[in-house]
C-alpha positions in Angstrom: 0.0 0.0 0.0 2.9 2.6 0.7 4.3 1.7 -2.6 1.0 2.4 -4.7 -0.7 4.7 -2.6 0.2 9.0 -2.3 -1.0 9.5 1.6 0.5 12.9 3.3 0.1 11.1 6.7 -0.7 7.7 8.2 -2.9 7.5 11.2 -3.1 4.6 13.6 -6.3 4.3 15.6 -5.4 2.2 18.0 -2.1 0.0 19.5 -3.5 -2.8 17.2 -2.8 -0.9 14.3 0.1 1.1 15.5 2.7 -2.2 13.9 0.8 -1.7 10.4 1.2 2.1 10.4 4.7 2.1 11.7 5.4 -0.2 8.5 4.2 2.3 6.0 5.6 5.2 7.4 9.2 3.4 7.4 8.4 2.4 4.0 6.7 5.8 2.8 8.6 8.2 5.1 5.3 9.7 6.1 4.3 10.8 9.9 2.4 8.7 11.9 -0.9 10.6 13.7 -2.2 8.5 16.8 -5.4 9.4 17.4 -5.5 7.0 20.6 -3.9 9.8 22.7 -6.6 13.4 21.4 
């Protein structure tokens, strides 16, 4: 998905998706936004 898709920021909603968005963003180079903590 980080390959194919143009996203300006990857958001996590929760710790059980925190491992998938840390993926993209080391893949994409895009900031992660965790919403867990607003």
């Amino acid at each position: 998905m980080a390959t194919v898709e143009d996203f300006d920021v990857i958001h996590a909603h929760d710790w059980m998706t925190y491992p998938a968005a840390e993926a993209v963003a080391a893949v994409s180079g895009k900031p992660i936004s965790d919403s867990e903590a607003l």
